[in-house]
C-alpha positions as CSV (number, residue, x, y, z in Angstrom):
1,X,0.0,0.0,0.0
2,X,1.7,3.3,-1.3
3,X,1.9,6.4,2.0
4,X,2.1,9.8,1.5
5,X,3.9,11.5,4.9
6,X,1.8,14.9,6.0
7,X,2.7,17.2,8.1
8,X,0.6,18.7,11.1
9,X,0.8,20.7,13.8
10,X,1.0,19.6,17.8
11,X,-2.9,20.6,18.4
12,X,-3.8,18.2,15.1
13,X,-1.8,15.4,16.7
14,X,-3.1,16.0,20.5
15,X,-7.2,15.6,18.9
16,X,-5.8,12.2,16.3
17,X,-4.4,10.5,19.8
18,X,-6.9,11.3,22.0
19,X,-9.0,9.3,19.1
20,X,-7.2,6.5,18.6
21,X,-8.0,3.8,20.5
22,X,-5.1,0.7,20.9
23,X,-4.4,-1.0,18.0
24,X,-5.4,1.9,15.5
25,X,-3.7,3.5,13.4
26,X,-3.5,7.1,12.8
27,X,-5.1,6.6,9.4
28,X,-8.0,4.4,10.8
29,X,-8.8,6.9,12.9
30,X,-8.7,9.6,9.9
31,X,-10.8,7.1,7.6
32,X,-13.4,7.0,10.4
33,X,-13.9,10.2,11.2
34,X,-13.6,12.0,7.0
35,X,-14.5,8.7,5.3
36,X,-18.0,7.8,3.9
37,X,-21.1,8.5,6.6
38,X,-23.5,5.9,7.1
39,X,-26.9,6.3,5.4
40,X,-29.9,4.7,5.0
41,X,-29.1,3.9,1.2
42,X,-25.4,2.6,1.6
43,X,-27.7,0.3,4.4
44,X,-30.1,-1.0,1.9
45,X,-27.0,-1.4,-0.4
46,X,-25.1,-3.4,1.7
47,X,-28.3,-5.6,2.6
48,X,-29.0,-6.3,-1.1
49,X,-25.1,-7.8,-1.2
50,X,-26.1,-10.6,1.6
51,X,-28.4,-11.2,-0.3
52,X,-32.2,-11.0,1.4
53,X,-35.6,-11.8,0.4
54,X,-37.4,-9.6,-1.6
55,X,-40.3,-9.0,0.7
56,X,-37.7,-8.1,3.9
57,X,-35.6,-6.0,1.5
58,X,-39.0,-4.3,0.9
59,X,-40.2,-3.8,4.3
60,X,-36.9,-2.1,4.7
61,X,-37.3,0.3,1.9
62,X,-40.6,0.6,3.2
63,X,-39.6,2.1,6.8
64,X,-36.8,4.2,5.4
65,X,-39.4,6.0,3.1
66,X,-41.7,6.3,6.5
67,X,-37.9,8.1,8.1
68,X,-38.1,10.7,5.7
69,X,-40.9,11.5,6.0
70,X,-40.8,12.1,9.4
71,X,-37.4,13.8,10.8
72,X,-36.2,12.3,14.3
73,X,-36.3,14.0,16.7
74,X,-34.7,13.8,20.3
75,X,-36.6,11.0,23.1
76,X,-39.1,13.2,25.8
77,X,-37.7,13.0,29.4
């Protein structure tokens, strides 16, 4: 795998350790935080690959639609 050495200042490093966890590297921890964001359609993407039956692959589609329509919104104490 080809690297490409960056340069960053002292703050930059002290927020990329405080976020790596043991056994990461710097770059996982990059990747994770600026990489692709979950969403529902990456979701249904990655459900149609394991391949699931039409009708649950539906019902899924089906309550994603009913998300949208309806924004969350933050649980009542």
């Amino acid at each position: 795998m080809a690297v490409k050495t960056i340069t960053i200042d002292m703050e930059a490093y002290d927020l990329l350790s405080r976020n790596k966890r043991a056994g990461q590297s710097f770059s996982q921890v990059i990747k994770k935080h600026f990489g692709p964001q979950p969403t529902a359609g990456r979701f249904l993407e990655r459900l149609r690959s394991i391949r699931l039956s039409e009708s649950t692959l539906a019902a899924l589609e089906q309550q994603v639609e009913a998300r949208r329509s309806e924004p969350a919104r933050a649980a009542k104490r």
